[in-house]
N, C-alpha and C positions, 0 to 999 in steps of 0.2 A: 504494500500500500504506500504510495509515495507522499512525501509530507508538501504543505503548501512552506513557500520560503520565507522565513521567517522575514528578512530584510532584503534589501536591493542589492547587498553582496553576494547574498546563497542562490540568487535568482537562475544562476547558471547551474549552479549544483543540484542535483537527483536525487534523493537519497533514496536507495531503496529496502526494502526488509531483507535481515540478513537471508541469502539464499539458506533453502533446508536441504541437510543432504539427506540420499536417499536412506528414509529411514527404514524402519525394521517394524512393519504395519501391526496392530492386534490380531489378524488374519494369518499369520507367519509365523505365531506364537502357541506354546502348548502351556497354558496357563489353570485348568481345573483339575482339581484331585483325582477327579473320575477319570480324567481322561488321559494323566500321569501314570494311574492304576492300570490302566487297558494297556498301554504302552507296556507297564511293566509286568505284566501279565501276559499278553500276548506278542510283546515283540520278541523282534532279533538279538541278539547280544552277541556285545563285541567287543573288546576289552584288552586295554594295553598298560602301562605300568602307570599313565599320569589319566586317564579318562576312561568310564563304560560308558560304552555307546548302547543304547534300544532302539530297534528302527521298526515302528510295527506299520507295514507299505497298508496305503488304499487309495482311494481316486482322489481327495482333496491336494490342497498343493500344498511341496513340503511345508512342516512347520516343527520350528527348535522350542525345546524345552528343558532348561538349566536345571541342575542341583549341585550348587556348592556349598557346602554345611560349615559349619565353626571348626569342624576336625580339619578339614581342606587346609585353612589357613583362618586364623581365632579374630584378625583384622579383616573390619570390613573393606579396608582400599584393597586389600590383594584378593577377597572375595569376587569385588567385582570388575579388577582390571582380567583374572580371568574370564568372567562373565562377558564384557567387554570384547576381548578379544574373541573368541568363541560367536558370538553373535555377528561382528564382523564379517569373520572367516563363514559363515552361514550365510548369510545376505549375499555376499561377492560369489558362491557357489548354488545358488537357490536356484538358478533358472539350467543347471548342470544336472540336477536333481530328479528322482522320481518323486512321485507323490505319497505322503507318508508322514507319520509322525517321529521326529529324530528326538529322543532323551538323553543328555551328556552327562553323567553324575562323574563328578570331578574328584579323583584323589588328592592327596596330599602332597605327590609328587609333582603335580601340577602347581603349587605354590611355589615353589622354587627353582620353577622354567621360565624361561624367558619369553618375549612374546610370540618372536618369529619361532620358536620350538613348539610352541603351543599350537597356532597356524599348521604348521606342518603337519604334526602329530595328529591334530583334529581330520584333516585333508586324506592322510594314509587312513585313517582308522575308520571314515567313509569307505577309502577303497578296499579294503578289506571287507568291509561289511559288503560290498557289491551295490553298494546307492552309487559310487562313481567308476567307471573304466580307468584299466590303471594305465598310467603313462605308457607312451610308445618308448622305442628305444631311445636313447639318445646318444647313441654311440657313432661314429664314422664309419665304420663295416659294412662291407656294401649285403645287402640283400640275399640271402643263398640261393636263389635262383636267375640272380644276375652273374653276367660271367665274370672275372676277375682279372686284374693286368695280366698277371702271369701266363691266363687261361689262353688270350687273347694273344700275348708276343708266343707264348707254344707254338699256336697255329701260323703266326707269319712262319716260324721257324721252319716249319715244318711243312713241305711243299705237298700237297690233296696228291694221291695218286689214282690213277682212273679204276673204278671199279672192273674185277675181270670174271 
């Protein structure tokens, strides 16, 4: 909503509302007990040293649902820069996603990672659970069905002799 200019100096100036960035809707969120319960009743689980994952799939679109407890970390800032970063890491992967409800209950090993380790971790621990494809290679190796230098100077090497 832009403001009227206060005086003859701002008259050039715009001001406009801080932009929002793209948040993280009530629609995206697994927020009631019942529906925490169902997850953790019926879903997937998947489990690595700093996070359990529960992914219990249906037709809605994905939506995250945090547990990080006082055991996690007894301070509420590292409670929720986890939180924080997890929800992040969910929104940037949301439209990569199938549909389904994802539940992250957080260890305590998760308190004393870092953010980019957290990102990670959370991103593997999808792949694993099969909600993402895992990486291609990323190697320089060509192809095993492509031919190879070697394969290739072989054959100059090596003059074709007529079939008899």
């Amino acid at each position: 909503m832009p403001q009227t200019p206060v005086s003859g100096e701002d008259a050039g100036v715009v001001a406009l509302m801080p932009s929002r960035r793209a948040g993280f809707p009530p629609a995206a969120r697994v927020r009631a007990k019942a529906e925490f319960a169902r997850v953790f009743e019926g879903g997937r689980r998947t489990a690595d040293p700093r996070f359990a994952l529960h992914w219990l799939a249906d037709d809605a679109p994905p939506r995250l649902g945090l547990a990080v407890s006082r055991k996690v970390d007894p301070n509420a800032v590292g409670r929720n820069r986890i939180k924080r970063v997890l929800r992040e890491q969910f929104r940037q992967l949301r439209s990569r996603l199938p549909g389904g409800a994802y539940v992250v209950v957080a260890r305590a090993v998760a308190a004393r990672t870092d953010n980019h380790a957290l990102r990670v971790a959370f991103e593997q621990l999808l792949q694993r659970a099969g909600a993402l494809p895992l990486p291609g290679p990323a190697g320089t190796m060509p192809r095993a069905d492509s031919p190879t230098p070697s394969d290739a100077a072989a054959r100059r090497a090596r003059p074709e002799t007529p079939a008899q």
